[in-house]
C-alpha positions as CSV (number, residue, x, y, z in Angstrom):
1,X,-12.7,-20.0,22.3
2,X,-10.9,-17.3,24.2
3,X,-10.7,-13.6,23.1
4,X,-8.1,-13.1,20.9
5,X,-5.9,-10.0,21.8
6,X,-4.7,-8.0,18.1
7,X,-3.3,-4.7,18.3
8,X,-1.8,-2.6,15.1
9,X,1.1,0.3,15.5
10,X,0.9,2.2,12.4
11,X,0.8,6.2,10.9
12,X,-2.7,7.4,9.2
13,X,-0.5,8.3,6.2
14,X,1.8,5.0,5.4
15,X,0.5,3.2,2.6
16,X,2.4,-0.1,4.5
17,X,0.4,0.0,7.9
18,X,-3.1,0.8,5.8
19,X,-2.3,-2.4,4.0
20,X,-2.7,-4.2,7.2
21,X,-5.9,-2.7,7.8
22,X,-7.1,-3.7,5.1
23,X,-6.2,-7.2,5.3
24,X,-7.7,-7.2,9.1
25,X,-10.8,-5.5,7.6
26,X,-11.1,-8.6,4.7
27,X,-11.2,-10.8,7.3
28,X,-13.2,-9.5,9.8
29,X,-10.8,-9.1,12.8
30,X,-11.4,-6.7,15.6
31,X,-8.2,-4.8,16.5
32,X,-7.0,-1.6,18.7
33,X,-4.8,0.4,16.3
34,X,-2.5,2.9,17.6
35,X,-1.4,5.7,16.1
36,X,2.5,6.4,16.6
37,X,4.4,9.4,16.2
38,X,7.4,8.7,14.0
39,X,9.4,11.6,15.5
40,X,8.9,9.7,18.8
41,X,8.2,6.4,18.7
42,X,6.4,4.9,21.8
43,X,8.3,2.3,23.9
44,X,6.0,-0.1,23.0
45,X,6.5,-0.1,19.2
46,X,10.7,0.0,20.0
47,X,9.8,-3.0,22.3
48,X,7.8,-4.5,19.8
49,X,10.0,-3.6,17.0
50,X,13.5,-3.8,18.5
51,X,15.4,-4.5,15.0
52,X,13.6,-2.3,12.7
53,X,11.8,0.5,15.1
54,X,9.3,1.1,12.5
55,X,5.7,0.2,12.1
56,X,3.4,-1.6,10.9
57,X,3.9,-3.9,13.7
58,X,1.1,-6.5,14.3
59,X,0.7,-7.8,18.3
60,X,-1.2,-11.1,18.2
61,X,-1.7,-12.1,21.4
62,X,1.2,-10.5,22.6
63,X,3.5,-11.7,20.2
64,X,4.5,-9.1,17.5
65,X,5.0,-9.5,13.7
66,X,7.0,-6.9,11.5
67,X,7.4,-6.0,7.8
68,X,4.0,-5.6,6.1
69,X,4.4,-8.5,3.4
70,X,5.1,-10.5,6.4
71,X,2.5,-9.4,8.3
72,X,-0.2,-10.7,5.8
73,X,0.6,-13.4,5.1
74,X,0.7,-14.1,9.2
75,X,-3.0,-12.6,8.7
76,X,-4.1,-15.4,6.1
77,X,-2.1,-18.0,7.8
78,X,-4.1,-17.4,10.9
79,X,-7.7,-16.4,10.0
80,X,-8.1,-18.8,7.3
81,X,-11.2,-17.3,5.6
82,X,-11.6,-15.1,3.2
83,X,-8.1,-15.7,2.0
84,X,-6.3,-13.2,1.1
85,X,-3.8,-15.0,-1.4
86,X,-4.3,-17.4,-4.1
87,X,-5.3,-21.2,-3.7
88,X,-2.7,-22.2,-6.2
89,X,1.2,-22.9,-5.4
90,X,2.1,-21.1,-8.8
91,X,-0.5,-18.1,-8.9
92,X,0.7,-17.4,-4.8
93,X,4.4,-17.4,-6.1
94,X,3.3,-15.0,-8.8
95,X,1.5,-12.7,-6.3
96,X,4.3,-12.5,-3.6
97,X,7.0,-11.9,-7.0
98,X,5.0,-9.0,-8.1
99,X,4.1,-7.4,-4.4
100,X,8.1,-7.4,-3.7
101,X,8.2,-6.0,-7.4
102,X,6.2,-3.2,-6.1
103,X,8.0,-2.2,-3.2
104,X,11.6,-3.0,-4.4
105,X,10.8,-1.5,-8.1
106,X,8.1,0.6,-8.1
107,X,7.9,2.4,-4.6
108,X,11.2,3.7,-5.1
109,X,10.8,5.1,-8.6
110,X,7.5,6.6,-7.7
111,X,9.4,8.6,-5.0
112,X,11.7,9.9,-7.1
113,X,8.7,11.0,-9.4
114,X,8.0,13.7,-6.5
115,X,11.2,15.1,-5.8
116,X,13.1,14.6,-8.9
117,X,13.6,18.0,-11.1
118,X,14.1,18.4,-14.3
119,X,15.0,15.9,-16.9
120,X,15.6,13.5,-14.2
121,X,11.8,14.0,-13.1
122,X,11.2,12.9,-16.7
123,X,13.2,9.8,-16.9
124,X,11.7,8.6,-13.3
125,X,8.1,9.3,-15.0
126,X,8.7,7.1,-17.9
127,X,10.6,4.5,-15.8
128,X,7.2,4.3,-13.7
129,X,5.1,3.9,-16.5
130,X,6.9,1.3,-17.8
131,X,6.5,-0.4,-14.4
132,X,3.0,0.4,-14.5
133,X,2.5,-1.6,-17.8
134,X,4.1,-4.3,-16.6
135,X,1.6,-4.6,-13.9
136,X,-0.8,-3.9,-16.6
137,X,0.4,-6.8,-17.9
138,X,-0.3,-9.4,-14.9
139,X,-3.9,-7.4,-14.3
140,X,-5.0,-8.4,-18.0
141,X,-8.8,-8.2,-18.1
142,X,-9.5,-9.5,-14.8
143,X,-11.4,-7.3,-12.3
144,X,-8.9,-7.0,-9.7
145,X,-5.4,-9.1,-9.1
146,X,-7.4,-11.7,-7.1
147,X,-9.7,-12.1,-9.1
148,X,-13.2,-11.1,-8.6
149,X,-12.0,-9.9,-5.2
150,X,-9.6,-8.1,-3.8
151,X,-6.1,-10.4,-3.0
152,X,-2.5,-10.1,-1.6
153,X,-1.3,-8.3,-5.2
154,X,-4.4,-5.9,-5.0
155,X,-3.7,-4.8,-1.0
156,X,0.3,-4.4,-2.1
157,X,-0.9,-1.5,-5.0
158,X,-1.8,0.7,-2.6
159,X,0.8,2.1,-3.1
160,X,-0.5,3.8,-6.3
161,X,-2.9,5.4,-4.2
162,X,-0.1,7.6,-2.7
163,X,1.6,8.4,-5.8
164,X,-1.5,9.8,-7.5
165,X,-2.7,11.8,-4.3
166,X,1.0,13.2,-4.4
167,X,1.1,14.0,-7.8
168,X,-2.3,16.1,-7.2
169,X,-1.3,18.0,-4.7
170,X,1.9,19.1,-6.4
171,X,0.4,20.0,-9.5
172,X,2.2,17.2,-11.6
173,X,-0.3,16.0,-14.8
174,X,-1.0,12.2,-13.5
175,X,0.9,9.5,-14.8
176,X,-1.9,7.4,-14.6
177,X,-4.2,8.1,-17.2
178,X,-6.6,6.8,-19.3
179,X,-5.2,7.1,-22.3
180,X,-2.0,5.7,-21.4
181,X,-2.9,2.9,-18.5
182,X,-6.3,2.4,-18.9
183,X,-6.8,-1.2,-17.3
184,X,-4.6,0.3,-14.2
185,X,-6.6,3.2,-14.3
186,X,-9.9,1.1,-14.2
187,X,-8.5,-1.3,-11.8
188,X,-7.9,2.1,-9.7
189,X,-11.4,3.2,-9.8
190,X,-12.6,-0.6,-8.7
191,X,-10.3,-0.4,-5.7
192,X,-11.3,3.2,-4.5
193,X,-14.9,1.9,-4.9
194,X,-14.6,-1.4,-3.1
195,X,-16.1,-1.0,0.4
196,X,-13.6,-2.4,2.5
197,X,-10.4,-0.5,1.2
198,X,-12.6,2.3,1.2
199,X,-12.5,2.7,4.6
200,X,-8.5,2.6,4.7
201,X,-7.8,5.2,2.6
202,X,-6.3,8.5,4.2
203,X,-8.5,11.1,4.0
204,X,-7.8,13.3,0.5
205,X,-7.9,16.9,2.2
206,X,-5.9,15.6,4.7
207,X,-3.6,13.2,2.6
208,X,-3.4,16.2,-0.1
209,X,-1.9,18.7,2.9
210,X,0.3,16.4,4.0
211,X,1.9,15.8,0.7
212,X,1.6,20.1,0.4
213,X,3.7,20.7,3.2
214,X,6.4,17.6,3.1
215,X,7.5,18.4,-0.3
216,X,5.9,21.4,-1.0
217,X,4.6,22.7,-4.9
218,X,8.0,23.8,-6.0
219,X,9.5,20.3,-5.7
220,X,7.6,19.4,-9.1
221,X,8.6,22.1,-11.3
222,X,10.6,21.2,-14.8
């Protein structure tokens, strides 16, 4: 079987390109990743990427895939082991309808968690939360949301990962607690530990700078 060419344009600190890593990474595909500058985006990735000009893009033997949703599922279509979503017609629909819950619900209510003020901050924190319970809700008592492994549903919450670092590094008390979310907060703790997603998670120091300087700790007063 001939070499297979895969190359990854993404940014150390977008939770979307690090979801690709980690599906690449679950299934034991070597890749060249490239970091790109957002402020000036390589011809390659506008080449790649003509519609969108953003990353991740994944180049598969020279022939690139956009949209990180899209981009695993390409990844499970193609290296068919260790799948990353479910076996089951149903339980796959349920995974792909709570991923795009993530970054069409969620994602966009976590950001306004960081630079909302006031009693707007407040009403983004308890719309989260109530998100978060939903997904609380689909987790139920199982150790991940594949399963016993990590799955599509799992890789898409990463996302969570960048709102708590954020909320750390602008001195905001953490929405996700124990008291309040405690099978999210556990299925937090699994994730961090797992060995594979391990390895694609932005260094904290770094992660917590970056999130120091973008918004800075005055964003988060009340």
């Amino acid at each position: 079987m001939a070499e297979e060419e895969v190359k990854l344009f993404g940014t150390w600190g977008s939770p979307f390109s690090r979801r690709i890593e980690v599906a690449l990474k679950l299934k034991g595909v070597q890749y060249e990743y490239i970091e790109e500058d957002l402020t000036n985006k390589s011809p390659a990735l506008l080449n790649y990427n003509p519609v969108n000009k953003q990353i991740p893009v994944l180049v598969h033997n020279g022939k690139p895939v956009a949209e990180s949703f899209v981009i695993m599922e390409y990844i499970d279509e193609t290296w068919k082991h260790n799948p990353i979503l479910p076996a089951d017609p149903y339980e796959r629909a349920m995974a792909r309808f709570w991923a795009k819950y993530i970054d069409e619900k969620f994602w966009p209510a976590a950001k306004k968690t960081v630079v909302a003020k006031g009693e707007e901050q407040k009403g983004a924190i308890d719309e989260i939360q109530q998100q978060m319970k939903n997904l609380e809700g689909e987790l139920k008592e199982k150790k991940f949301f594949g399963g016993e492994s990590l799955g599509f549903l799992d890789i898409a919450a990463n996302i969570i990962i960048w709102l708590v670092v954020a909320q750390e590094a602008l001195g905001m008390d953490q929405i996700l607690n124990e008291e309040k979310l405690p099978v999210l907060h556990g299925w937090l703790h699994r994730l961090l530990d797992d060995a594979v997603f391990k390895e694609c998670v932005p260094p904290k120091e770094r992660h917590l700078d970056f999130f120091k300087v973008k918004f800075g700790s005055s964003i988060a007063s009340k």
